[in-house]
BARO-851770 format. One record per residue (C-alpha): x negated, y negated, z negated. Coordinates in steps of 0.02 Angstrom, whole numbers, padded with zeros to 5 digits, always signed. Example, Ala and Ser with C-alpha at 12.3 -4.5 7.8 and 13.67 -1.06 7.14 Angstrom:
<atoms>
-00615+00225-00390-00684+00053-00357
</atoms>
This chain:
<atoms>
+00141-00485-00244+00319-00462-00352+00217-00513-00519+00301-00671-00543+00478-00602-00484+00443-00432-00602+00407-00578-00745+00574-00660-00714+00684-00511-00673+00613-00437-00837+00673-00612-00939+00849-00604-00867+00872-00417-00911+00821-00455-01099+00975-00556-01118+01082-00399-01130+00954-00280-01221+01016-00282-01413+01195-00298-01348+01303-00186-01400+01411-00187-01223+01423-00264-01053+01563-00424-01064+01600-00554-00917+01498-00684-01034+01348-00590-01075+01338-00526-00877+01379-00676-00802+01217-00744-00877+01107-00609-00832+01168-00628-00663+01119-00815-00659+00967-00780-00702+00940-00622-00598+01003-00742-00442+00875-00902-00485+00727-00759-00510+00758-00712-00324+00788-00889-00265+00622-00940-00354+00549-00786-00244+00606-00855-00086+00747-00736-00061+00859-00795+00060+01002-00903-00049+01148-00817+00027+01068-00640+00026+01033-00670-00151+01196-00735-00186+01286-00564-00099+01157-00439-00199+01200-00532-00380+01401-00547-00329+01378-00332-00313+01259-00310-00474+01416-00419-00582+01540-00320-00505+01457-00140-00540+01413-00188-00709+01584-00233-00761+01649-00089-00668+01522+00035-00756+01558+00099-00922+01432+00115-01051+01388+00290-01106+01345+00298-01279+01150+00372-01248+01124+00213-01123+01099+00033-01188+01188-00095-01082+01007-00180-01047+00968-00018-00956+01125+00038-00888+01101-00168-00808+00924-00118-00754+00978+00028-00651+01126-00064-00570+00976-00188-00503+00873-00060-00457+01004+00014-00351+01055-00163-00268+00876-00197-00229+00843-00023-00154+00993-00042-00058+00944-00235+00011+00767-00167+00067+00838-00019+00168+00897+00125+00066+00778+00263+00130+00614+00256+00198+00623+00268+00397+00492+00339+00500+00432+00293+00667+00460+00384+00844+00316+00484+00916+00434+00558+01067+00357+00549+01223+00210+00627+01330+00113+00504+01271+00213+00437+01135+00187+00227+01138+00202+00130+01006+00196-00048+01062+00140-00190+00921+00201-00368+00929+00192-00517+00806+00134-00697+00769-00037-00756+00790-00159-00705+00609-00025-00574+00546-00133-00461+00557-00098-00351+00702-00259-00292+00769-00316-00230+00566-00142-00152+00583-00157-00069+00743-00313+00016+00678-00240+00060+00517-00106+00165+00592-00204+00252+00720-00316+00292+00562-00157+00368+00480-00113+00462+00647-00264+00532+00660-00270+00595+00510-00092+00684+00534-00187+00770+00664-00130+00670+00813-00252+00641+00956-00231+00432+00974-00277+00314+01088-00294+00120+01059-00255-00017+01176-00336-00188+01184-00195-00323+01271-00243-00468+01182-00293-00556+01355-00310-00720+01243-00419-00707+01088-00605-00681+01152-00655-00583+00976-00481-00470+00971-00553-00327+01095-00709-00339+01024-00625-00340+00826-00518-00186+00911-00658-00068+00960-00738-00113+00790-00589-00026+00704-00590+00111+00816-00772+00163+00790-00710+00142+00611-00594+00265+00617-00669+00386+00766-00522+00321+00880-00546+00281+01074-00508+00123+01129-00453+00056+01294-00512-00118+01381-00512-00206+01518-00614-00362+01453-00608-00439+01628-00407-00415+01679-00280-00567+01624-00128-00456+01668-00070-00374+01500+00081-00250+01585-00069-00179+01717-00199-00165+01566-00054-00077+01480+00010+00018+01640-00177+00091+01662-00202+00129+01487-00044+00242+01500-00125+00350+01638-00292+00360+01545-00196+00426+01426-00132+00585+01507-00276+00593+01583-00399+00626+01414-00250+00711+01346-00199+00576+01220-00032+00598+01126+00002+00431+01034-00034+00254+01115-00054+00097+00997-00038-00037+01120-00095-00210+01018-00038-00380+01111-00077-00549+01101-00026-00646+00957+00109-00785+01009+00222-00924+00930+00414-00883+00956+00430-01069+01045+00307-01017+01191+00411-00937+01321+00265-00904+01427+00205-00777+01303+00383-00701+01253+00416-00685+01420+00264-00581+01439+00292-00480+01286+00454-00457+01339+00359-00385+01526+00257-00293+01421+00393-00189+01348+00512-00158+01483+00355-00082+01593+00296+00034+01461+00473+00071+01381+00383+00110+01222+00457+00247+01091+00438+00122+00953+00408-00073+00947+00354-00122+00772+00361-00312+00735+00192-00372+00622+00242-00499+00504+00139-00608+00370+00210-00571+00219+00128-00710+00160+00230-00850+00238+00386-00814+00148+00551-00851+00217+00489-00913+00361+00431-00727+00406+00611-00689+00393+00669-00826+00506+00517-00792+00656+00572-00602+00626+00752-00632+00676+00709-00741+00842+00563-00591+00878+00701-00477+00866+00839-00564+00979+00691-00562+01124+00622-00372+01090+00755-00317+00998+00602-00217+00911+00639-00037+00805+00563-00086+00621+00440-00204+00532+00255-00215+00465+00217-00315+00334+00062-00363+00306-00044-00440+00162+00043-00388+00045-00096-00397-00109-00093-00574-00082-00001-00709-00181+00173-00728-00110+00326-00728-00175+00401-00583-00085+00556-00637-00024+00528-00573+00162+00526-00396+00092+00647-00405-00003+00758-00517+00143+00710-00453+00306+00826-00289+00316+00996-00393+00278+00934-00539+00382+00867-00452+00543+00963-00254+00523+00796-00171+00539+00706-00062+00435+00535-00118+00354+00438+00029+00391+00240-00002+00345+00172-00095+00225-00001-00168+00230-00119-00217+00079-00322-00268+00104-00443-00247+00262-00468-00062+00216-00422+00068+00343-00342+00181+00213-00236+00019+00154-00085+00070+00233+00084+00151+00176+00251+00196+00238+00378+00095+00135+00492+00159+00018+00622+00056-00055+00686+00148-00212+00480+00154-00252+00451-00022-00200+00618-00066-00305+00550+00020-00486+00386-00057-00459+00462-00244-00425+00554-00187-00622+00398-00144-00700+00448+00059-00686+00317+00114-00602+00302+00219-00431+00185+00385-00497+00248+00475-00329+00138+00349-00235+00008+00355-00345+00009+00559-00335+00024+00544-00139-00126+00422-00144-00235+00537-00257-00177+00692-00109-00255+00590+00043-00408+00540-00054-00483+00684-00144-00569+00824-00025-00477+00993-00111-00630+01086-00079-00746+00951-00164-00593+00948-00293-00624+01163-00325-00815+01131-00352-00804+00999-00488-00673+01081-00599-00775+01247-00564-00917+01156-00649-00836+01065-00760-00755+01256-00833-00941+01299-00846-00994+01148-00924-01096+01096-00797-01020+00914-00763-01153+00791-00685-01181+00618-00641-01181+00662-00463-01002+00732-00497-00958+00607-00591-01031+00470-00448-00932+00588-00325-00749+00556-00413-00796+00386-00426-00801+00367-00238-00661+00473-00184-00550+00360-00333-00603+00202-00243-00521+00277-00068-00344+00265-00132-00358+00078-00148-00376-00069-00270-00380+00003-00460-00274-00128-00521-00139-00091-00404-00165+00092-00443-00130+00058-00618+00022-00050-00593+00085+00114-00513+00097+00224-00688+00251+00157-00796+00235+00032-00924+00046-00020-00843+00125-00171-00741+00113-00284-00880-00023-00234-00986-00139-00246-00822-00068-00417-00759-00202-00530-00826-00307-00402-00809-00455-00446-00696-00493-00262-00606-00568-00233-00444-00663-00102-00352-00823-00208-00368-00798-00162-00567-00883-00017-00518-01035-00083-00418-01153-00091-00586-01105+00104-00653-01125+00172-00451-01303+00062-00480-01345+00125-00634-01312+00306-00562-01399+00282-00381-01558+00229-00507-01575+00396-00567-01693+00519-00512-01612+00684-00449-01635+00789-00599-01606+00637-00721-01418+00651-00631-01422+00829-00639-01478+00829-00821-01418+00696-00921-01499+00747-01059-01662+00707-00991-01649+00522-01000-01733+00444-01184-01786+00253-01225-01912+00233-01086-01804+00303-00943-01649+00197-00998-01758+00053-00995-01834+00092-00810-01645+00144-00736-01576-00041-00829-01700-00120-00724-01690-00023-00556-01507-00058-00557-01510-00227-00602-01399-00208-00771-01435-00198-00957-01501-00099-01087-01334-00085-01168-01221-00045-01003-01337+00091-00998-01323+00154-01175-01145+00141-01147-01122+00210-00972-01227+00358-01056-01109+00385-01215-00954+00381-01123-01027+00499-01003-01066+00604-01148-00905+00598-01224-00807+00648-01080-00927+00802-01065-00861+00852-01250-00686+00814-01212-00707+00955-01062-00798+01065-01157-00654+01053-01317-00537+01091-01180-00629+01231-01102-00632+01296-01278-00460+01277-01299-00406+01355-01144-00503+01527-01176-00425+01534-01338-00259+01519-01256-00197+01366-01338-00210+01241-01219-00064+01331-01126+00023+01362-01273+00026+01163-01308+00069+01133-01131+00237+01241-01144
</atoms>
């Protein structure tokens, strides 16, 4: 989403790399630039206006040590200013309560329902016992698109297809809850426009007869400022604890993430990228701040990897892979388990200095379709022992999977040369000096 802004923000800091100090002439351009970078990515004009007046004013202030180039003593000035505009630190939402509810409001197509199931995915798999509510009394598919997600996820979810009162469907939802012992409540409403005050008012109902824990406001990041502006009247109505947004792997601008927390005074505290279940993370801005700079965020990327990878699956393959015993069906397995932590170019964008280089990059998940085919064409002991496959079994696995001769050949000799790249470092680490080289 910040590609374009990361491009721009990168060009305005370049002016003072090579300098050999900060001046009023040489900042006062960067600035300019820095402030029609965040303009061009619909940044509200006087919010970007206020964060470039504080970024002139520390970098004059600042003195230059001698170990830090102005260029980067400018970049961590910004860095600072932007964590600061997007909250600070990350907040995290209120699960008080016997149950806990956590009521979800927003416009119509921002994505509500795919986040209500999303974070009673991410509940669950803190260990809390959830329960989802259907209130969207409007949208015929939305109950039915609701219990979808929650057979996704193994979550119950609560309906009352044929009551048109939202606060009763609500209001009985609550006592089914005690009742099966439920802890959390995800109560998902009815999309609405801000100028219907038949469906603010009920919103409004909504909230004041459950007197939910947390109200989280689900917000398209894909619509810009005007996300920022629909935020603001949500938030004089509900007066709502935090923000969702949503879409984020699609091509905006980002200005509402980076304007909503001045604008409305409330902390962004999810953010929301694909359809997947697991495509959800608590917002950080200092992370979301270095990776808008092109600096990375590996602690995301680590926490990902955490979530995805089953530690006992994790202790078998690196037992085989110290005995040299490394298979296709372990390599299929890590294949799977690195497609859980989310898109791969994304991923990559996470490790510093990767932003740019995989830009233009065209990488996606379905990259991987024709090596999982080539695998799943296998027989068992062809995965088992690689070895096993000549000329006449390449050719019948190129067919059965529906790729060529040579993505086999080469599927096989990387394969093969990650097996010797184990085995060197095996070597290496009985003869004691692979620790040696990591000290």
């Amino acid at each position: 989403m910040f590609e374009n802004l990361q491009d721009k923000l990168n060009k305005a800091i370049k002016t003072l790399k090579g300098q050999g100090r900060i001046t009023d002439i040489n900042v006062a351009a960067t600035v300019k630039e820095v402030r029609r970078a965040l303009t061009d990515a619909d940044v509200n004009y006087k919010v970007a206006k206020e964060i470039t007046d504080r970024i002139k004013e520390k970098a004059l202030d600042r003195k230059v040590l001698i170990a830090v180039e102005p260029g980067q003593l400018f970049v961590k000035i910004v860095q600072e200013e932007l964590t600061d505009l997007m909250g600070g630190q990350a907040q995290s939402i209120n699960t008080k309560g016997e149950p806990a509810i956590i009521l979800i409001a927003g416009l119509q197509g921002s994505g509500k329902t795919t986040f209500s199931g999303k974070l009673a995915n991410l509940l669950k798999r803190q260990g809390r016992n959830v329960l989802l509510v259907a209130c969207d009394i409007y949208r015929p598919a939305a109950i039915d698109q609701l219990k979808v997600l929650g057979e996704q996820v193994g979550v119950e979810v609560y309906a009352e297809p044929e009551n048109k009162n939202a606060v009763e469907i609500a209001q009985n939802a609550i006592e089914h809850a005690k009742k099966t012992n439920k802890r959390i409540v995800i109560v998902d409403t009815a999309g609405r426009l801000a100028i219907d005050e038949q469906m603010m008012q009920e919103i409004e109902d909504v909230k004041r007869a459950l007197q939910p824990a947390e109200t989280l406001f689900v917000v398209d990041s894909m619509t810009g400022q005007d996300a920022v502006n629909t935020a603001k009247t949500f938030n004089e109505r509900l007066n709502f604890d935090g923000v969702v947004l949503t879409k984020l792997d699609g091509d905006s601008r980002g200005g509402a993430a980076l304007s909503i927390k001045t604008v409305v005074n409330k902390p962004i505290k999810f953010i929301s990228t694909g359809e997947k279940m697991e495509a959800l993370d608590v917002f950080y801005p200092d992370r979301m701040a270095s990776r808008i700079l092109g600096m990375g965020d590996v602690i995301s990327l680590v926490e990902k990897a955490q979530q995805a990878f089953d530690e006992d699956e994790a202790k078998r393959i690196n037992a085989k892979m110290r005995q040299n015993q490394f298979d296709f069906n372990d390599f299929l397995s890590q294949l799977q388990q690195i497609k859980k932590m989310g898109n791969v170019k994304d991923l990559l964008g996470m490790i510093p200095g990767m932003g740019k280089m995989v830009k233009d990059l065209d990488i996606d998940n379905d990259s991987f379709k024709p090596i999982e085919a080539i695998i799943q064409s296998m027989t068992p002991k062809e995965r088992e022992k690689p070895e096993l496959i000549d000329a006449n079994r390449k050719k019948r696995i190129a067919l059965g999977s529906g790729t060529s001769l040579t993505q086999v050949n080469n599927l096989m000799k990387q394969f093969e040369d990650m097996r010797k790249m184990m085995k060197q470092m095996n070597r290496m680490q009985a003869s004691g000096k692979l620790s040696k080289m990591m000290k």
